[in-house]
N, C-alpha and C positions, 0 to 999 in steps of 0.2 A: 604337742600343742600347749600353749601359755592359757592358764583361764580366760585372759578377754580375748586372745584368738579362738578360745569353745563359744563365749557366749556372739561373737561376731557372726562366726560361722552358723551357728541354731538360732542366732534371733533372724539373720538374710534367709536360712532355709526354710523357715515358717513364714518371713512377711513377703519374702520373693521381691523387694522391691527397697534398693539403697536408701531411699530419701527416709522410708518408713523406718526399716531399720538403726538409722542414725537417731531419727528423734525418740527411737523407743529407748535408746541406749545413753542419749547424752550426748553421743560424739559428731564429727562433722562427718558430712558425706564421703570424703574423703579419705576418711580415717579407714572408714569399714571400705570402700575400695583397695585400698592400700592393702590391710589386714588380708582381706582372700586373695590380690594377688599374691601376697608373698607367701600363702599357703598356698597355691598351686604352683609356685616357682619351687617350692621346698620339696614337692609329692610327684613334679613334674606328672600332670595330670590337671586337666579343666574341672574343677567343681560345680562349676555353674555355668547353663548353655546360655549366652549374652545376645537379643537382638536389641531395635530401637525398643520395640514394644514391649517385649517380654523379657523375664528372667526365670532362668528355672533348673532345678537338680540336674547334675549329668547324671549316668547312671551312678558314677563312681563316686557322686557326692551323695546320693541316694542312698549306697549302703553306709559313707561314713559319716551322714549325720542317722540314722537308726544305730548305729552303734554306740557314735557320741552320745546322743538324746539317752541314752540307756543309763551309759554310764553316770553321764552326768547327774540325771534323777535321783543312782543309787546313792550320790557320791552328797549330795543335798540332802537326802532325807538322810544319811548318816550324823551329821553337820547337823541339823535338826533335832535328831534323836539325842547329840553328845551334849546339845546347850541345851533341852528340855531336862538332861538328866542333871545338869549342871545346878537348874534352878530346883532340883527334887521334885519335877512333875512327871512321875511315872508310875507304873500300876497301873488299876481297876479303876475306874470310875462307875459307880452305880448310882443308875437314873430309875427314879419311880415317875411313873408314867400314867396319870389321873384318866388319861382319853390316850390311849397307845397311838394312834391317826397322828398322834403331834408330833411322834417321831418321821417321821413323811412330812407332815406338814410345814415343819422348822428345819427342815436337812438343812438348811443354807446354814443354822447355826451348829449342827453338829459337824457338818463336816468343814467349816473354818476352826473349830476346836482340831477333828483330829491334823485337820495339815499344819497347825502351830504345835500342835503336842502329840507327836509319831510315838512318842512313848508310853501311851495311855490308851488302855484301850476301854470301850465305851458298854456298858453292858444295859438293856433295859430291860424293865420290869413292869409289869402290870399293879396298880395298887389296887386296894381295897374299895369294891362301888361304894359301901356304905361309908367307908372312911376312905378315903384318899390318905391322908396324910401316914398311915399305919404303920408302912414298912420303915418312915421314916422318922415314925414314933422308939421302933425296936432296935433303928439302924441299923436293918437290912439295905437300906439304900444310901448312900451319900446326898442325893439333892434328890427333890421332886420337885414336876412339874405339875402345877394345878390350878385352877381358877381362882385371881383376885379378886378381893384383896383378900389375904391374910391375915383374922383380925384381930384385937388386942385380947379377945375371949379365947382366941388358940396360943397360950401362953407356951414356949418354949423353942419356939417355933419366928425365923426371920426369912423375912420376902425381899428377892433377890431381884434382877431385872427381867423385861417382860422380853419374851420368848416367840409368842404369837400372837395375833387378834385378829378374829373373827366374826361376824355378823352371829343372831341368834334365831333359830326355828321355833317354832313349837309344831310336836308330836301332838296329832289327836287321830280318831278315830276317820277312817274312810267315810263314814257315814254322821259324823259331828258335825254341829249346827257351822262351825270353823272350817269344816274342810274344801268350802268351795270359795274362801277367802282369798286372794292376790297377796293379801299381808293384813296383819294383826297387831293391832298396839296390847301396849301395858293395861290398859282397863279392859281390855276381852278378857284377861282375867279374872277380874270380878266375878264373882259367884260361882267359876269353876273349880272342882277338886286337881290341886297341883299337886302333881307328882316331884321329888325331888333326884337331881341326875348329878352323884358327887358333891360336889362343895357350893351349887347355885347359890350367888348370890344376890341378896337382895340388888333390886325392884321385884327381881323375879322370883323369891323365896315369896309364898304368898299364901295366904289360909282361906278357905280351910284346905287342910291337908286330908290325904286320906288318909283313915284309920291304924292302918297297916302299912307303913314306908315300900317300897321295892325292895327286895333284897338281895338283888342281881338287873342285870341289864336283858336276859332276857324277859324276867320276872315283870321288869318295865313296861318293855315293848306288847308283850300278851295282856298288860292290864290296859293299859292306853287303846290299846285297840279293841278290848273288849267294849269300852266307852266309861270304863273306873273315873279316868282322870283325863289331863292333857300334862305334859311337861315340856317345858321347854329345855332345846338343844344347842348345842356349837353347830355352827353351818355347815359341819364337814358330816353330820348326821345325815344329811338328804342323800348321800351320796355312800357311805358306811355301813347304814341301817334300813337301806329302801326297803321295803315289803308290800306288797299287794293291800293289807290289812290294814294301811297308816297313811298318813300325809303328812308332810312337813309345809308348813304355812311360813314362810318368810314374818319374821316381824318388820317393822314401816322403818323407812330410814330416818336417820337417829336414834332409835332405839336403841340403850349402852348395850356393846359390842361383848363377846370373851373376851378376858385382858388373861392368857396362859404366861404364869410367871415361875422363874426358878424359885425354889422355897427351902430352907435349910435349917436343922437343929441349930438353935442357938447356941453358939461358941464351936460350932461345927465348919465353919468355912476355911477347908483344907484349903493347900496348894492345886488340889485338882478342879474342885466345888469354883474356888478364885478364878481360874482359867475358863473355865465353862462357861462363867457368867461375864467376861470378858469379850467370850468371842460371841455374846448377844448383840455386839455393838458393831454395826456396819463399818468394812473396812473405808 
């Protein structure tokens, strides 16, 4: 079989229907008729059972597009692997990961990275609560992922494209004056001790702070619910961090969102870091 007799054949076996077929391909109706009669004239054997209404696998096309479809896949992603190698994007790529939830919650851009770059494979990491940016201080990691912005007092340090956005919670106690709130603005703030969660940034960085920072995310979670503090979360909190002990109060709409953006040592953006932040951009 000729390549555009594989992709004739696998595009009819999957849309079952000539007309579709032809417009997914380019070609005219006829074309892709033409193409599987003369593959069953050649195999002498019917591929496809033909009524007015339907169209559909025979058995004997059944097994040879699963074999095709196989092939074809491995035969792609090799051809992928040889041009990603071409352009030098192969190896590790190490991701540090501010809120790990974001590797779940961004899939759609990891994995348009790995189907562009089959030669790279993805590894993540947890960073630092108290510093996020840590392991990519040390470069233990190639890129992190962390809350913007970025800002000119983290010198070394450049902000790539945004990755996710999210709405923000605030964590308070079961029993805080907040927790039988529907949502919460920025002035319920006002007068309470904030806790800080990673890299917050202002609106929501706000004083007074308490004495003693958290110095873990459990650390967090047991002081907030003690009634220490409140801090605000990413909205994937309500659902990551539920506990009997806590509430997540929605803040009011409008209130700025998390902007989760790629972030990289200055003069650090490899060929791998460059692709990454590529495939942040919808195809």
């Amino acid at each position: 079989m000729e390549r555009r007799e594989i992709e004739i054949f696998l595009t009819l076996a999957e849309e079952l229907h000539f007309g579709r077929t032809a417009q997914r391909l380019l070609v005219s109706q006829a074309r892709v008729s033409q193409t599987i009669a003369r593959l069953e004239r050649r195999f002498g054997v019917a591929l496809f059972e033909r009524t007015s209404r339907r169209v559909a696998l025979s058995p004997v096309g059944a097994a040879l597009y699963a074999d095709v479809r196989a092939g074809h896949d491995r035969i792609e992603r090799g051809v992928a692997a040889a041009v990603a190698a071409g352009r030098g994007i192969t190896g590790v790529l190490t991701v540090g990961l501010e809120a790990p939830a974001v590797a779940e919650l961004a899939a759609p851009v990891f994995t348009r990275f790995r189907e562009k770059n089959p030669g790279v494979e993805i590894v993540f990491r947890e960073t630092g609560f108290t510093d996020p940016l840590d392991l990519l201080r040390s470069g233990e990691v190639d890129v992190a992922v962390t809350n913007a912005p970025v800002g000119q007092d983290e010198a070394g340090f450049e902000q790539g494209p945004l990755v996710y956005t999210e709405p923000v919670v605030l964590a308070v106690a079961r029993r805080h004056r907040l927790a039988t709130r529907t949502a919460v603005t920025l002035d319920d703030l006002d007068g309470e001790v904030v806790f800080r969660a990673g890299r917050r940034a202002a609106p929501y960085r706000r004083h007074p702070e308490p004495p003693t920072p958290a110095a873990t995310l459990l650390d967090l979670m047991t002081r907030v619910a003690a009634g220490e503090g409140v801090c605000p979360l990413a909205a994937h909190a309500a659902d990551y961090f539920a506990r009997p002990t806590l509430t997540m109060v929605p803040f009011a709409p409008g209130s700025p969102p998390v902007r989760w953006v790629l972030c990289w040592r200055t003069g650090a953006r490899t060929a791998r870091v460059a692709a990454l932040a590529a495939a942040t951009a919808h195809p």
